[in-house]
C-alpha positions in Angstrom: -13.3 -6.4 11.4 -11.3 -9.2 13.2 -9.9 -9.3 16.6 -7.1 -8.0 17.0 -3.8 -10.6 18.4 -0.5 -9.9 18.1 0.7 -13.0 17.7 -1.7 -13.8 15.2 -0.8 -11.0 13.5 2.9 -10.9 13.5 2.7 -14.8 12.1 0.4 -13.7 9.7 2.8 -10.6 8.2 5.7 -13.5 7.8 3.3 -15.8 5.9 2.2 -12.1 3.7 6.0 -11.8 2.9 6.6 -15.3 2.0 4.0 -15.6 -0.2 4.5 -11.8 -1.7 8.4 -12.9 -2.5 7.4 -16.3 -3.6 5.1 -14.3 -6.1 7.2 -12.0 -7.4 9.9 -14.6 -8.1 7.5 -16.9 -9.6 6.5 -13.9 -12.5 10.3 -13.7 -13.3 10.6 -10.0 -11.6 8.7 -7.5 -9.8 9.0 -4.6 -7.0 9.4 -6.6 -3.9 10.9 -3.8 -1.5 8.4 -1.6 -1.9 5.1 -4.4 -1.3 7.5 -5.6 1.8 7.0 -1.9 3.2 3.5 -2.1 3.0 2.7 -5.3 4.7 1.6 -4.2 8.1 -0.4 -0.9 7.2 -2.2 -3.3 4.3 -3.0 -5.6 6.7 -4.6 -3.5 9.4 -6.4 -1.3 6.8 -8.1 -4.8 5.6 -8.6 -6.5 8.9 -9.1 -3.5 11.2 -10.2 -0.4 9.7 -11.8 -0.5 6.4 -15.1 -1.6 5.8 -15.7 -3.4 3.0 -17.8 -6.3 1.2 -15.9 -9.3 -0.5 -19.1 -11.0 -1.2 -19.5 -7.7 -3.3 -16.6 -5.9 -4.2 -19.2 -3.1 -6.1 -20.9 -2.4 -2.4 -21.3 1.9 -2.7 -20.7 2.1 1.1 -17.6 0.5 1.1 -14.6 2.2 2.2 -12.1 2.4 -0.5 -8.5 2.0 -1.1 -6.4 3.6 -3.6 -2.7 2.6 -4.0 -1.0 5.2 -5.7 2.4 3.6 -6.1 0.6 1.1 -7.7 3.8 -1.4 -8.2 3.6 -2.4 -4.8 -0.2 -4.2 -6.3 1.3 -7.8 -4.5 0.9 -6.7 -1.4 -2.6 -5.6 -1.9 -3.5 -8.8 -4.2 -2.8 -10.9 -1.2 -5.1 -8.9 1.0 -7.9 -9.2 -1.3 -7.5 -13.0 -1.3 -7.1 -13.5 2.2 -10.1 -11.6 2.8 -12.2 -13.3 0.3 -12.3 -11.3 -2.9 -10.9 -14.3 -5.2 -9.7 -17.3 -4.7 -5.8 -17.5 -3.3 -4.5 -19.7 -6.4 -4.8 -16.4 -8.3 -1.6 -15.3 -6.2 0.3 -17.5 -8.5 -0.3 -16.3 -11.5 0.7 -12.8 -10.9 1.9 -10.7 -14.0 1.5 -14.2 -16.5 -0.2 -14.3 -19.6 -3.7 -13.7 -19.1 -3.4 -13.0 -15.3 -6.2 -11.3 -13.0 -3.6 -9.9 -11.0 -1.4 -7.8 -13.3 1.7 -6.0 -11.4 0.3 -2.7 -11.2 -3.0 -2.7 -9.6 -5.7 -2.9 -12.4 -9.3 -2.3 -11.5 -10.8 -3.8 -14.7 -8.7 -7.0 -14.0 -8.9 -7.4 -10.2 -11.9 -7.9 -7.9 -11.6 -5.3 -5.4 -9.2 -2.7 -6.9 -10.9 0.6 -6.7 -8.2 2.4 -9.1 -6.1 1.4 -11.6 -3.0 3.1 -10.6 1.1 2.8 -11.4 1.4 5.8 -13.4 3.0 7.3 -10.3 1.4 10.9 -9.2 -1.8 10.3 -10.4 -3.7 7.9 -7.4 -4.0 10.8 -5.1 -5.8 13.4 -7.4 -8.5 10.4 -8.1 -8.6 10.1 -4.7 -9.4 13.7 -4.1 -12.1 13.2 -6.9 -13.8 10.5 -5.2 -13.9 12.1 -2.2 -15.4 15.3 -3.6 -17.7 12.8 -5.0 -18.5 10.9 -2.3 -19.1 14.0 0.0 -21.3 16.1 -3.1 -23.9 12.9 -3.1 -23.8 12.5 0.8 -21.6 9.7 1.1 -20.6 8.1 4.4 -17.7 6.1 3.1 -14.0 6.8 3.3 -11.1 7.0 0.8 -7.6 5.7 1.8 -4.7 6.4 -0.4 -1.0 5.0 -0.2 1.6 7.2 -2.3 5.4 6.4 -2.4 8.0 8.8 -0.9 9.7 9.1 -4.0 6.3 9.7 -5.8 6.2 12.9 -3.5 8.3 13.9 -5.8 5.9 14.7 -8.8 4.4 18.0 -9.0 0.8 16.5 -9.4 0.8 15.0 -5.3 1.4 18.5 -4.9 -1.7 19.7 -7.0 -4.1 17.1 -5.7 -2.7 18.6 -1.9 -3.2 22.0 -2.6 -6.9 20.7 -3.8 -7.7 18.8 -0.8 -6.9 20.8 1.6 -8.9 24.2 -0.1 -12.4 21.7 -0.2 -11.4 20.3 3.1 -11.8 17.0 2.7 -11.8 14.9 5.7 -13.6 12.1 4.3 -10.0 11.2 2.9 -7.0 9.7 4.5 -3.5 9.5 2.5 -0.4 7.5 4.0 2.9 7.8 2.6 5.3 4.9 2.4 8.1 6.8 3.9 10.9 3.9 3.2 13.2 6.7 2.3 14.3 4.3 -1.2 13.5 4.5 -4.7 14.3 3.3 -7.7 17.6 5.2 -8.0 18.3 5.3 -4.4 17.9 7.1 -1.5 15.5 10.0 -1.8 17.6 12.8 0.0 20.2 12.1 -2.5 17.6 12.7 -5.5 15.1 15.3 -4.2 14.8 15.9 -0.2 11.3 16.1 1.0 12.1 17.4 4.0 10.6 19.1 5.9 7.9 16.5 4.8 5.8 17.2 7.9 5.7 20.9 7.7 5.1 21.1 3.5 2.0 18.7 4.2 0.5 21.3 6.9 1.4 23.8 4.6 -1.3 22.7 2.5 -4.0 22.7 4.6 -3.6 18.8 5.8 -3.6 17.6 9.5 0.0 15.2 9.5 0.8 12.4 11.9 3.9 10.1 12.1 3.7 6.7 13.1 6.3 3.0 12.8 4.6 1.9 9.9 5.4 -1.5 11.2 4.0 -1.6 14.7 0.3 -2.6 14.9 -0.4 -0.5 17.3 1.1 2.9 15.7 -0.5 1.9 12.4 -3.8 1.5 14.0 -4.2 4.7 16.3 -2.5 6.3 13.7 -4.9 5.4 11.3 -8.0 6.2 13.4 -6.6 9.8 14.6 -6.9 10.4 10.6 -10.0 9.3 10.1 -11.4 11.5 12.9 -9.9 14.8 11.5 -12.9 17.0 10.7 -12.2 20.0 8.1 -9.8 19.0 6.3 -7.5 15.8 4.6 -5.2 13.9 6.9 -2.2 12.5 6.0 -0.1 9.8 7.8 3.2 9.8 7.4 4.4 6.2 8.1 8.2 5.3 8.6 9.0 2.1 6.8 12.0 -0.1 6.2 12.0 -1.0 2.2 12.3 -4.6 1.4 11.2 -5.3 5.2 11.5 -8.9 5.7 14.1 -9.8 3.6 17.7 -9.9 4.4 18.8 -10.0 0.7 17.1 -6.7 -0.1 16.3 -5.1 3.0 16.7 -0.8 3.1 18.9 -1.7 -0.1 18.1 0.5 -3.4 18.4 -2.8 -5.0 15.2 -3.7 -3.6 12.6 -1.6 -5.8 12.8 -4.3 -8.7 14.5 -7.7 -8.4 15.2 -9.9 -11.5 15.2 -14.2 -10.9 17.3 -16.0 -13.7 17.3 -19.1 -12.3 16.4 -21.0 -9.6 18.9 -20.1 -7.4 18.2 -16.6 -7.7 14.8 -18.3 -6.3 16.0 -19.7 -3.1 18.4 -16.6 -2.7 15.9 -14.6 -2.0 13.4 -17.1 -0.3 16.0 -18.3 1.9 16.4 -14.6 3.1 13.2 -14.1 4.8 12.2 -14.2 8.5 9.9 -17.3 8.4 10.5 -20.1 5.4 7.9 -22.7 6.5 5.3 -21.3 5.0 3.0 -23.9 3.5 1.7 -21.8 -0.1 -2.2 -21.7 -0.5 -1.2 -22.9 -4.6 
């Protein structure tokens, strides 16, 4: 766990989005808005809240972290290097020929992936199964799962929810990435969710809402869930897709960008917050 400073913090989230977008660019193409989203809840789940063991990714206590819209596998790559899992000229290499870090999250390829995820619907019903798991051999650990708003749109979220909530399992804490974007564009144009809150209650979860980008929120937010006893909680956490970036920012365009050339590059580098990062490659 590290100490918590805000201005640590807040520097540290620019340098995450640098390097996430210098990433993505490098491989060609990739799903920048939707790792952008994710930078601050990442970032306090690693450095705050879960407890894990980068000297041994296969530690049975350790807390685990499934990322069911697993496209937005940057944003987690660059948490398991800055906290130790592999070294951080892997972040490089992302999606190339013989890569580690693959862009969906890949747990045969990646030190510290817990589920190989990206076919979208499916991270939060292996979640569920771990947590039955977990709790059935008397388990102290804890499952955290990410699903995308648009994801909420596949039945099977809705099977795994339903499940949870009958065996009550409180030993798991879901957040969705509630950007409002996906790939086609904005999700009350495709399929409301709304009431989201309510329809999670309705099956049997305790809900909280939180700025998925202020530390504090996240963080409270975060520990209110894990202290739910008798059933799942779920965090719904309000995100800007593409945060960050100028170029893509709450944009539809943001779910996959393409680079062509090198000033495609710096369009989209130039765009950020903070552009003197030094890279760790």
């Amino acid at each position: 766990m590290c100490e918590f400073k805000k201005e640590e913090f807040d520097r540290l989230a620019a340098e995450w989005r640098y390097i996430i977008t210098d990433m993505i660019c490098r491989a060609g193409s990739g799903h920048l808005g939707g790792a952008l989203s994710l930078v601050e809840i990442v970032m306090t789940l690693y450095r705050r809240v879960m407890r894990i063991a980068p000297e041994n990714p296969e530690w049975p206590q350790r807390d685990r972290l499934i990322v069911s819209k697993g496209h937005a596998g940057p944003v987690v790559y660059i948490a398991l290097a800055h906290a130790g899992f592999f070294p951080a000229n892997w972040l490089k290499t992302l999606n190339a020929d013989g890569t580690r870090l693959p862009s969906h999250c890949d747990q045969s390829r990646t030190p510290g992936i817990d589920m190989t995820t990206g076919s979208l619907g499916q991270g939060l019903s292996c979640a569920c199964g771990l947590a039955l798991a977990g709790r059935m051999d008397g388990k102290k650990h804890r499952l955290f799962c990410i699903v995308g708003d648009g994801e909420c749109q596949e039945g099977q979220i809705w099977e795994a929810a339903m499940f949870a909530g009958h065996h009550k399992l409180d030993n798991l804490v879901a957040i969705t990435d509630y950007n409002q974007l996906q790939i086609d564009g904005f999700v009350k144009d495709i399929n409301t969710l709304e009431p989201l809150v309510a329809r999670w209650r309705a099956f049997g979860w305790e809900v909280f809402e939180i700025n998925g980008h202020d530390w504090d929120d996240i963080y409270n937010g975060l520990n209110k869930g894990i202290a739910v006893t008798g059933k799942p909680a779920m965090i719904i956490a309000h995100t800007i897709k593409g945060k960050g970036c100028r170029e893509i920012e709450n944009k539809p365009e943001s779910h996959n960008i393409k680079i062509a050339d090198a000033a495609a590059y710096q369009k989209y580098m130039n765009a950020l917050e903070v552009t003197d990062v030094t890279l760790p490659y």
